[in-house]
C-alpha positions in Angstrom: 42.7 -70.2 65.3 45.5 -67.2 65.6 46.7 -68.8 61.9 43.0 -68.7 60.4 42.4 -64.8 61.6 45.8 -63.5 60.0 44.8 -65.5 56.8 41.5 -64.1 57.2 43.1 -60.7 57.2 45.2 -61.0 54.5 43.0 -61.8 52.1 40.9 -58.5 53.1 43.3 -56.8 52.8 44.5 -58.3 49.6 40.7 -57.4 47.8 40.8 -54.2 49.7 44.1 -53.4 47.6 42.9 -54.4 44.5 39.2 -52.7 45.2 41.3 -49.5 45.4 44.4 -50.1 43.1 41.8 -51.2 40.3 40.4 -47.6 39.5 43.7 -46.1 39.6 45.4 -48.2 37.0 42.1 -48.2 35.0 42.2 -43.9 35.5 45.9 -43.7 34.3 45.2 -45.8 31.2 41.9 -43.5 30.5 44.0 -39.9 31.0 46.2 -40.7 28.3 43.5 -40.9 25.7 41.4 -37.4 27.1 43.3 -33.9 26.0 44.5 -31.5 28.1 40.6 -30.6 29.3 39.3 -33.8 29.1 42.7 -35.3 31.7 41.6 -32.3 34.2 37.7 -33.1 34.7 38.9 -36.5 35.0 41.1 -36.5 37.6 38.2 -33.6 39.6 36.0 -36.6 38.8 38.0 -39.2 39.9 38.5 -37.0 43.4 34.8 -36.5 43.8 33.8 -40.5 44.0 37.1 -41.1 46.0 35.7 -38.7 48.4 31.9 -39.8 47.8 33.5 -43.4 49.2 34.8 -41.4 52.2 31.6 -39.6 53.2 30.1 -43.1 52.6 32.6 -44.4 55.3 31.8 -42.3 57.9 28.0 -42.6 57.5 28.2 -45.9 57.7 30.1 -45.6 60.8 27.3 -43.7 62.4 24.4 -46.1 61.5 26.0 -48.6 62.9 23.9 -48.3 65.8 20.5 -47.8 64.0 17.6 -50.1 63.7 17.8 -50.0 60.1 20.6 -49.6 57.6 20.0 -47.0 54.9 22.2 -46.7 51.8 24.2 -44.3 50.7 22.4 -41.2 48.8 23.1 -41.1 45.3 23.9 -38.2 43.5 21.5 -37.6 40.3 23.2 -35.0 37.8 21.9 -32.9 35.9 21.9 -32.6 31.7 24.7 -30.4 31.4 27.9 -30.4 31.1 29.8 -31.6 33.5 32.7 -28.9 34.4 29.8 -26.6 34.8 28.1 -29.4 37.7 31.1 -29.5 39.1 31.2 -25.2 39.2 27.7 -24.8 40.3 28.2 -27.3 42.9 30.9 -26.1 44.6 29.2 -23.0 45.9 27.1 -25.4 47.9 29.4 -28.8 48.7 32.7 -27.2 48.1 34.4 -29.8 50.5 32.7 -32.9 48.7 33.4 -32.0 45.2 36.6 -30.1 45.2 40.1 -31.8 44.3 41.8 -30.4 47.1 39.8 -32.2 49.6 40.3 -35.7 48.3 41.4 -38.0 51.2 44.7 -40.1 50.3 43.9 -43.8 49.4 44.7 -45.4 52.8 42.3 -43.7 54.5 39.9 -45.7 52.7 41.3 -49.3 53.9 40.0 -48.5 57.3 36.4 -48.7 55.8 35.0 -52.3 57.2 34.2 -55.0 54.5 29.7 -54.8 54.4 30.1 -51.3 52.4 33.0 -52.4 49.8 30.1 -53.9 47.6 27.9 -50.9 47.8 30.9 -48.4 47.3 32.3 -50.3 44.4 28.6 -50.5 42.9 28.4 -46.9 43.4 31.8 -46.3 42.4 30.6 -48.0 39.0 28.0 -45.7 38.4 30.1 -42.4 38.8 32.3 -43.6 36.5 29.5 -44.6 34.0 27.7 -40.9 34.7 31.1 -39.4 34.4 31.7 -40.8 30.6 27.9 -39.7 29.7 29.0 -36.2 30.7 32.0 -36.1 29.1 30.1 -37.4 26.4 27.7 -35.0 26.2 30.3 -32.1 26.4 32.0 -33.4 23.4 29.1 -33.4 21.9 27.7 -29.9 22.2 31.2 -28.7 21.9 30.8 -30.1 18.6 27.5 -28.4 18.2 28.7 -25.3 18.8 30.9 -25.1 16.2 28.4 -26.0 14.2 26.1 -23.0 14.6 29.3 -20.9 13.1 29.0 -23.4 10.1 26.0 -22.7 9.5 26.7 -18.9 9.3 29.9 -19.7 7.7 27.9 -21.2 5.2 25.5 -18.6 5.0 28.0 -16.0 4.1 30.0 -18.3 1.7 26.4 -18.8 -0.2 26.3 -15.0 -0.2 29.4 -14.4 -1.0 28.9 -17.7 -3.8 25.6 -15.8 -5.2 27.6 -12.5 -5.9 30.1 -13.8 -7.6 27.4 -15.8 -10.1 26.1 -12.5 -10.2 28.8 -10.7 -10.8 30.0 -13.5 -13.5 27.0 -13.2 -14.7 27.3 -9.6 -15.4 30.8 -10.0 -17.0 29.0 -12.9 -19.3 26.4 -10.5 -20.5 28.9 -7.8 -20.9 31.0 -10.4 -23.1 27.8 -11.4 -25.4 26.8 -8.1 -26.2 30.4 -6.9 -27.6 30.5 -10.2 -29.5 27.4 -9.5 -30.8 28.7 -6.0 -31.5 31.8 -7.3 -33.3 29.6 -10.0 -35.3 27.7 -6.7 -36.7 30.4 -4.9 -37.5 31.7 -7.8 -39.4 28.2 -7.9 -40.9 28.2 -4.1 -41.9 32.1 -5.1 -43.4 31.2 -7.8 -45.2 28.1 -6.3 -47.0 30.5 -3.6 -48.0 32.8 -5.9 -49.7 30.2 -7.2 -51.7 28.3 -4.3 -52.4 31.2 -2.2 -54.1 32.7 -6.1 -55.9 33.4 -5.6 -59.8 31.4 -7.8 -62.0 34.9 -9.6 -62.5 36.0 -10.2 -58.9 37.0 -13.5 -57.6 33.7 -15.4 -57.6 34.6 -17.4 -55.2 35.5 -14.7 -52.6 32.1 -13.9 -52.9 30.7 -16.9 -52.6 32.5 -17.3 -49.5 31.3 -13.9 -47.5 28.0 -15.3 -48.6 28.5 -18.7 -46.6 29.7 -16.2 -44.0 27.3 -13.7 -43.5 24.0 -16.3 -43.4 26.5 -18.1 -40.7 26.9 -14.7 -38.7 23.1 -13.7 -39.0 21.6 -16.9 -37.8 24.0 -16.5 -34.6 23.2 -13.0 -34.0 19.6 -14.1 -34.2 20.0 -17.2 -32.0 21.7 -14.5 -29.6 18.3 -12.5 -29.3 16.4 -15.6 -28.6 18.5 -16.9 -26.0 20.1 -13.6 -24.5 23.8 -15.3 -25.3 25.7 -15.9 -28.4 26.0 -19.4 -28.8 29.3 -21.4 -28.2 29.8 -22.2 -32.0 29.6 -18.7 -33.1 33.2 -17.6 -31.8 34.4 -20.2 -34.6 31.9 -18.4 -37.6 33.2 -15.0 -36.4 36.9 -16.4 -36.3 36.1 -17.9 -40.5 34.1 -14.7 -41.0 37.6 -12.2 -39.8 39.5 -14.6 -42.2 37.4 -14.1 -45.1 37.2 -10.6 -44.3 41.2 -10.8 -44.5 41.4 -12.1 -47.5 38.7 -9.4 -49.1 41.0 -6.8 -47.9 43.7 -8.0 -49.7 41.5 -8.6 -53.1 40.2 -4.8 -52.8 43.0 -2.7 -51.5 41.9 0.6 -53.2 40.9 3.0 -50.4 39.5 5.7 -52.4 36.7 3.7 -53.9 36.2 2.2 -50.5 35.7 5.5 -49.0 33.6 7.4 -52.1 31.4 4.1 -51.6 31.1 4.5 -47.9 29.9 8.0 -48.5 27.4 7.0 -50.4 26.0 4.2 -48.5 26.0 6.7 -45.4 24.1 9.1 -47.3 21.6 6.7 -48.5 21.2 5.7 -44.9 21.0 9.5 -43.7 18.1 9.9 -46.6 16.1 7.1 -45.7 16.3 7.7 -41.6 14.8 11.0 -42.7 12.2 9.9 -45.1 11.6 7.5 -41.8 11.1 9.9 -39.1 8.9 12.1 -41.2 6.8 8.9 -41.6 6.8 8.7 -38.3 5.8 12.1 -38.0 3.1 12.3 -40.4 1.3 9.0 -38.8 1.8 10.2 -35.0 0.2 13.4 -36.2 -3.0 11.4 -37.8 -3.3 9.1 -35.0 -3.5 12.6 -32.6 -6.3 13.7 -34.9 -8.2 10.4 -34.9 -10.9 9.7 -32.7 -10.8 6.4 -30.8 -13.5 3.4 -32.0 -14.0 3.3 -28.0 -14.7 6.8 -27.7 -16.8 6.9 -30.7 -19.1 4.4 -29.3 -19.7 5.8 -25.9 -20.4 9.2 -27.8 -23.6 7.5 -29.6 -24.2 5.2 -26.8 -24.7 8.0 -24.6 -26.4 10.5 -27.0 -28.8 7.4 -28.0 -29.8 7.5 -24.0 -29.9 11.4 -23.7 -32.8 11.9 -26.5 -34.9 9.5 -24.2 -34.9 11.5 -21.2 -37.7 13.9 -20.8 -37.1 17.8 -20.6 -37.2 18.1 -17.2 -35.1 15.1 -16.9 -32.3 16.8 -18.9 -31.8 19.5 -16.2 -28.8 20.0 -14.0 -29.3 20.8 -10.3 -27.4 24.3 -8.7 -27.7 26.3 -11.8 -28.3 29.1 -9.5 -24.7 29.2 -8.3 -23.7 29.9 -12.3 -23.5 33.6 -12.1 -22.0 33.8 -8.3 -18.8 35.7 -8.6 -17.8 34.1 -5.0 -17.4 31.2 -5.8 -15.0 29.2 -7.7 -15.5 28.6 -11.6 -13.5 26.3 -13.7 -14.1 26.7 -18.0 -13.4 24.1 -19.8 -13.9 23.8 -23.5 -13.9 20.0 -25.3 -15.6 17.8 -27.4 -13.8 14.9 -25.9 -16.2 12.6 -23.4 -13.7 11.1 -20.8 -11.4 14.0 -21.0 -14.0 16.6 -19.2 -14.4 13.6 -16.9 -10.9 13.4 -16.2 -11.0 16.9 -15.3 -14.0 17.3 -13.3 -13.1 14.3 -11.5 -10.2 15.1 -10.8 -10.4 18.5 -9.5 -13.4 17.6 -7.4 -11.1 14.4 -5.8 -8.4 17.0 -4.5 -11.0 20.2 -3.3 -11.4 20.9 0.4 -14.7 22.8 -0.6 -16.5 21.2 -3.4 -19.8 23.1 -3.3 -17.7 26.3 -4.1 -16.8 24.7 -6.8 -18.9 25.5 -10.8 -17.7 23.8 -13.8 -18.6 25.4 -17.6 -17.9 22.8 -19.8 -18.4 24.2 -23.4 -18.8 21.9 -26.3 -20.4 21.6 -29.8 -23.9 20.8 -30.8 -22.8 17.2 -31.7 -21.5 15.9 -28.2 -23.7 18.0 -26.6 -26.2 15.2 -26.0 -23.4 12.7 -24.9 -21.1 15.4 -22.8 -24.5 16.1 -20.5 -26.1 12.2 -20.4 -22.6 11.6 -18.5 -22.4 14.3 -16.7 -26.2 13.2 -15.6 -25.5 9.5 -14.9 -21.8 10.6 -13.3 -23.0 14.0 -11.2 -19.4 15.7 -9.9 -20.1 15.2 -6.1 -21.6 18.8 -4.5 -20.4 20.7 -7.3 -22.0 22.7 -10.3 -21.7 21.7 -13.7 -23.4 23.6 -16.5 -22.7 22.4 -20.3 -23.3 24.5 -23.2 -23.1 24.4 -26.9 -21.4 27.1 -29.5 -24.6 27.3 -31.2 -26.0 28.8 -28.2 -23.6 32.3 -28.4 -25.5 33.8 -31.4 -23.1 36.8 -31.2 -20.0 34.4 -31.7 -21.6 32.7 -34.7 -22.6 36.6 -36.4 -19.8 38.4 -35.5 -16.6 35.9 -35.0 -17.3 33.1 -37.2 -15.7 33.5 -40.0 -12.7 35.1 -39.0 -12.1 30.6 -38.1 -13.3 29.9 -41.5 -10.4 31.9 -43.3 -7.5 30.8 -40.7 -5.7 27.7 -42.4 -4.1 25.3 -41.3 -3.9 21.5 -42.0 -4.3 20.6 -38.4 -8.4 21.1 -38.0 -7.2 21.5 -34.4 -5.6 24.8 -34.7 -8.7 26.2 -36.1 -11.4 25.0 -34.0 -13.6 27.5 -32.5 -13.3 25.4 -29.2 -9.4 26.1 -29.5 -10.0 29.5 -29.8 -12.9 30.0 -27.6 -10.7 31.1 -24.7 -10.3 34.5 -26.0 -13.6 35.3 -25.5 -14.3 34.6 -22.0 -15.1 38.0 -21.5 -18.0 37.5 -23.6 -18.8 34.0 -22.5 -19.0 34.7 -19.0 -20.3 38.3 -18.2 -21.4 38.2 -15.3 -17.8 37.0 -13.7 -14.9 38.6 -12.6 -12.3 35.9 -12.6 -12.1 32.1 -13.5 -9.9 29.8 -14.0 -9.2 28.0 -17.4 -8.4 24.5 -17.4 -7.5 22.5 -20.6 -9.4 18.9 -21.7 -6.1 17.0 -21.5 -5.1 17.8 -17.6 -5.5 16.0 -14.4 -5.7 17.8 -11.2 -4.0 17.1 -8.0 -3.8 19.6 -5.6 -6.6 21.5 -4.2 -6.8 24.8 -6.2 -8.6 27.2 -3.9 -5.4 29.1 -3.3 -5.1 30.3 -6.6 -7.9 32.4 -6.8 -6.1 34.6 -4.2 -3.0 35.3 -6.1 -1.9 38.9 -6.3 -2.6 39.8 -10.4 -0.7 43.7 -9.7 -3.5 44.9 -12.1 -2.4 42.7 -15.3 -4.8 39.9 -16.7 -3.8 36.3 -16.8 -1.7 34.5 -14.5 0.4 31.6 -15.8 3.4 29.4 -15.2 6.4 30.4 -17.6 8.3 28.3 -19.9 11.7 30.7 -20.8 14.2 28.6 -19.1 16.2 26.5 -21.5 17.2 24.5 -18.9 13.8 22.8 -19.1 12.1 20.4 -21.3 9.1 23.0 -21.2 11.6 25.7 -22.7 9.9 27.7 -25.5 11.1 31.5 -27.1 9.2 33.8 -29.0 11.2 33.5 -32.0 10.0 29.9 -32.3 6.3 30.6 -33.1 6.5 34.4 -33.8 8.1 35.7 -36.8 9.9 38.7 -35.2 11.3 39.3 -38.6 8.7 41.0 -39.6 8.8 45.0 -39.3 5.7 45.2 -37.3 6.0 42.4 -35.1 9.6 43.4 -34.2 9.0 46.8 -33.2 6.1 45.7 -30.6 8.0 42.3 -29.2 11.0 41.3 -27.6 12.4 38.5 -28.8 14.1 37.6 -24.8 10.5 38.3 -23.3 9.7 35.3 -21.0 7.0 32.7 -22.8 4.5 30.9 -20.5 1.7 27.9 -21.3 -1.9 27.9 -21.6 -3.7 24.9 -19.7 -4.0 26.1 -16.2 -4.4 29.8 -16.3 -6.2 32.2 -13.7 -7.8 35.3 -15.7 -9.0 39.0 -14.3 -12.0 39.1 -16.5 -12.9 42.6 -15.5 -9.4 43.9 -16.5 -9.4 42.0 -19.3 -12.8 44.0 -20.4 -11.2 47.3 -19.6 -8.3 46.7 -22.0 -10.1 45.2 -25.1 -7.9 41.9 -25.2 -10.6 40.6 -27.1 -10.7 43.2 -29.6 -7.1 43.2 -29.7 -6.8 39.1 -30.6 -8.9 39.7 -33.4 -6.5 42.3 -35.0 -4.1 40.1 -34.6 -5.8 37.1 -36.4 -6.9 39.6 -39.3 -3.0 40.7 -39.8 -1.9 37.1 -39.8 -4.2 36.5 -42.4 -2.5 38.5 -44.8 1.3 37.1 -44.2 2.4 34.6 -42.2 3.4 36.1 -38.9 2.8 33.2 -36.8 2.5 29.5 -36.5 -0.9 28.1 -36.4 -2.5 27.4 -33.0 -3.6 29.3 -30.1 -0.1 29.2 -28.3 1.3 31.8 -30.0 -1.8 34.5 -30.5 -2.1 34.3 -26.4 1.7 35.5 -26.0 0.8 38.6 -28.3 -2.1 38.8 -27.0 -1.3 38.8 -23.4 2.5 40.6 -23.8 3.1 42.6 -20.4 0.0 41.1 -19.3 0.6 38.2 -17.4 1.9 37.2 -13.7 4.3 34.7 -13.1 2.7 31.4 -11.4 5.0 28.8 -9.1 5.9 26.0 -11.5 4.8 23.6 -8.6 0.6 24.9 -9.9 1.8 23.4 -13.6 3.8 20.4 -15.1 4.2 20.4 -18.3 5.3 17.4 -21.4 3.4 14.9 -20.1 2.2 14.8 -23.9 5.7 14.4 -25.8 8.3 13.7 -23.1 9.0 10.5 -21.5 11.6 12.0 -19.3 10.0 13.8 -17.0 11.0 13.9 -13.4 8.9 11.4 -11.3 9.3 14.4 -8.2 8.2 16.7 -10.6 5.2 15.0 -11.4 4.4 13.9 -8.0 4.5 17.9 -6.9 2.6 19.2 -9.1 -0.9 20.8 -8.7 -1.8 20.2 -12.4 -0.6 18.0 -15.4 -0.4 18.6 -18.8 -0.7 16.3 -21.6 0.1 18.8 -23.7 1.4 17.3 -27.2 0.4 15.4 -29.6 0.6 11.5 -27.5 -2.7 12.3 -25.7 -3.6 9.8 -22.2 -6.7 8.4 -24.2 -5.0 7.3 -26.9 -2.7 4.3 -27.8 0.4 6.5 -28.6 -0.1 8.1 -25.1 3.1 7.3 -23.1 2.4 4.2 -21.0 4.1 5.4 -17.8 2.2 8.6 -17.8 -1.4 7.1 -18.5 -2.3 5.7 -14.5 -2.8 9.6 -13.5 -5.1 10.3 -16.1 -7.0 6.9 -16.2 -7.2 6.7 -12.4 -10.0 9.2 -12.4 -12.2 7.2 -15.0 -14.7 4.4 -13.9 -13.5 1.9 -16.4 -16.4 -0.1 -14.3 -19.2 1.7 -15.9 -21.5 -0.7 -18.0 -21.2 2.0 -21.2 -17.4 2.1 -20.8 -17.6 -1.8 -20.8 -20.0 -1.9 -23.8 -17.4 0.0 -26.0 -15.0 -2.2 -24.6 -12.9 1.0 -22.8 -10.4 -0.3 -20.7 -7.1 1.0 -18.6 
């Protein structure tokens, strides 16, 4: 019986051995496979279940008297990683989970036999939750990386897309100085064959021939597809060569050169027969009419002769003669271009029942000038639209002074051009107004100019004597101060300024004669040429030591002739000026210029659709 006992408790003790030797030898052959981290949350591990198994001891110990044996509570963890379970949980089990605390591995053979199933089965599932911990720290520590990948990758796609760019750049650099060099061997080539004697190799010439169709068809292929293609390196390479070997057959210089000369002035010749082409048909396009334009002036007149009398009739014409409020002159036979203005000054003013327009036209777009001023009424403003024919004085006493001016512009000497010296007359009953040219677009309210100090002088304009601006203008360039009279009245250095937007003192203007003295003027000219045709010039003679200098911000000039124009200028400004010969309603106008004008036109209206008037 003594023998059985001691067997018996050998071979417990023999399983209890291997039950705790087992784990050991397996966790020895696992730490040489983890790294440096991966050997220390192993063996923390490793000293967690060992003292899991010795908490589980001890509980045992104390059920032992219980009705009922409960197992041992299993630990659930968490998904994250596991170093950071092991850190979180040591605030709150900090003997059960640190290292330092695990028991030595006797301890655990005094543990009795019922509880060496459930400890090895729970022993079993630490280690398996251990490895999906581990596992799932490896595996966002791979993620994590990751995320810097994908920035990585984001700046190497960056820094990838500026260098395309930038080779892209170099590529189209290269292209264009090929193309360059093929036309220069063009330009050589034609040379060589243009100054060949009849009894020149024949061959030679056959050959630049060849060459130059070669060159031309990839110079044209280059425009098409933005590049030169890759075979026309070797037709510029035969082209140089053939180009060699005419240098050799021709070596005399001074022909060469003599024929240069004479090609360049041949060239010079026809660039200026070429721009005075241009000239001459930019000139007749400025004079033309438009076919859109021309149809809304019948359209409208057609519909104007079948209103009734009473029908015709503009409302406020008691406000014409009111010298306290503001009035506006404007003096056109062009349809959209008093719209333009009226619109556009009624858009930008704070007090548009102040505000009276005089539009003064002839008899023939009289009819058209009021139907759309009647179908298109300028808000709370006045309007009031008269014909020439209606100033009998003007027609008796000034008419033919206009007959006898000449000019081949019919511009320069229309009474509408020249109208403006005779406000006085026009308007008697007002004391100041404000002129505004058909080819300007307001901006800015203008109620602040009719409080600008005159200092007892007449008109008040914005000057163009700098030379620093487009605008610039001298006397010298319209005046003929050569001649004795003119030169003794007239400084050549006195400061120019523009008609367009001009603020006039009607009531000094009548004390000083300015009419009577325009009309001298016009006489004298019309005996020798002492000015160039136009109004421009007759108002600086005119008006010498009689005008105030205006802000430049109230008037932009060149929007007309120069396409260079500062945007900030433009955007500042109170009023533009198309002045020049590409007006906004026409196609020469200059494209980037046309939305101010055309943005104060309802292209909507059905007449404007029926003559087919669009932006």
């Amino acid at each position: 019986m003594k023998k059985h006992r001691r067997w018996l408790r050998i071979v417990i003790l023999s399983l209890l051995s291997f039950s705790v030797l087992a784990p050991i030898m397996l966790g020895s052959l696992r730490l040489k496979a983890l790294t440096s981290i991966g050997k220390r949350e192993f063996i923390e591990d490793l000293a967690s279940i060992k003292h899991r198994a010795d908490k589980l001891r001890f509980n045992a110990v104390e059920q032992e008297g219980a009705k009922e044996l409960k197992g041992p509570k299993l630990l659930v963890f968490k998904e994250k990683d596991f170093s950071s379970v092991v850190r979180h949980s040591s605030d709150e089990n900090s003997d059960l989970y640190h290292p330092g605390n695990a028991p030595n591995a006797s301890k655990l053979l005094e543990a009795s036999a019922p509880f060496l199933k459930s400890e090895t089965t729970h022993e079993g599932k630490g280690k398996h939750q251990i490895q999906q911990n581990i596992k799932r720290g490896n595996s966002r520590k791979k993620e994590q990386p990751n995320h810097g990948g994908k920035h990585d990758q984001h700046l190497h796609n960056q820094e990838r897309g500026s260098r395309n760019q930038h080779l892209q750049s170099q590529s189209r650099m290269l292209a264009d100085e090929n193309i360059r060099r093929a036309r220069d061997q063009l330009i050589r080539a034609k040379t060589y064959l243009s100054f060949a004697p009849p009894s020149s190799n024949s061959h030679l010439m056959k050959e630049l021939r060849t060459r130059i169709k070669e060159v031309e068809q990839a110079v044209g292929d280059a425009f098409k597809d933005s590049d030169l293609p890759r075979s026309a390196s070797q037709k510029m390479k035969a082209m140089e060569a053939s180009l060699s070997k005419a240098s050799r057959a021709y070596p005399h210089c001074s022909q060469m050169v003599a024929k240069f000369r004479a090609m360049a002035y041949n060239a010079e010749e026809q660039i200026r027969v070429q721009k005075n082409q241009e000239s001459y048909l930019v000139q007749l396009a400025g004079r033309t009419t438009p076919k859109g334009l021309h149809c809304l002036s019948m359209r409208l007149t057609a519909e104007y002769f079948f209103l009734q009398p009473e029908e015709r009739k503009f409302p406020n014409q008691q406000k014409l003669n009111d010298p306290d409020l503001y009035h506006y002159a404007i003096f056109s036979d062009n349809i959209l271009a008093c719209a333009v203005v009226v619109n556009s000054t009624i858009s930008s003013a704070k007090e548009q029942e102040k505000i009276v327009f005089h539009v003064v036209t002839d008899s023939l777009n009289l009819p058209a000038i009021s139907m759309w001023f009647l179908i298109n009424p300028p808000g709370r403003a006045t309007i009031h639209i008269q014909s020439i024919e209606n100033f009998d004085w003007l027609s008796t006493k000034y008419n033919s002074t206009f007959k006898e001016q000449k000019s081949n512009d019919p511009r320069y000497t229309s009474i509408l051009n020249h109208l403006r010296f005779y406000l006085p007359d026009i308007f008697p009953a007002l004391n100041k107004i404000v002129f505004l040219d058909h080819d300007v677009v307001v901006q800015r309210d203008l109620s602040e100019i009719w409080s600008v100090d005159m200092k007892g002088k007449v008109n008040a304009a914005v000057e163009t004597c700098l030379e620093s601006e487009a605008s610039y203008h001298a006397m010298h360039m319209f005046v003929n101060l050569s001649d004795p009279f003119l030169e003794k009245r007239f400084d050549a250095n006195a400061c120019t300024w523009a008609f367009g937007m001009n603020l006039f003192e009607l009531q000094e203007w009548r004390r000083k004669n300015l009419t009577g003295l325009y009309r001298d003027y016009v006489q004298l000219g019309l005996k020798r040429p002492l000015w160039k045709a136009g109004s421009l010039p007759l108002g600086w003679i005119t008006f010498y030591n009689q005008t105030v200098a205006l802000e430049k911000r109230w008037h932009t000039l060149g929007l007309g002739y120069n396409a260079g124009l500062s945007s900030s200028d433009i955007e500042h400004a109170a009023v533009l000026h198309y002045d020049g010969v590409m007006k906004p309603w026409l196609e020469i106008g200059i494209p980037k210029y046309k939305g101010y004008w055309s943005k104060h036109l309802q292209y909507d209206q059905p007449y404007m659709q029926q003559c087919n008037i669009n932006e």
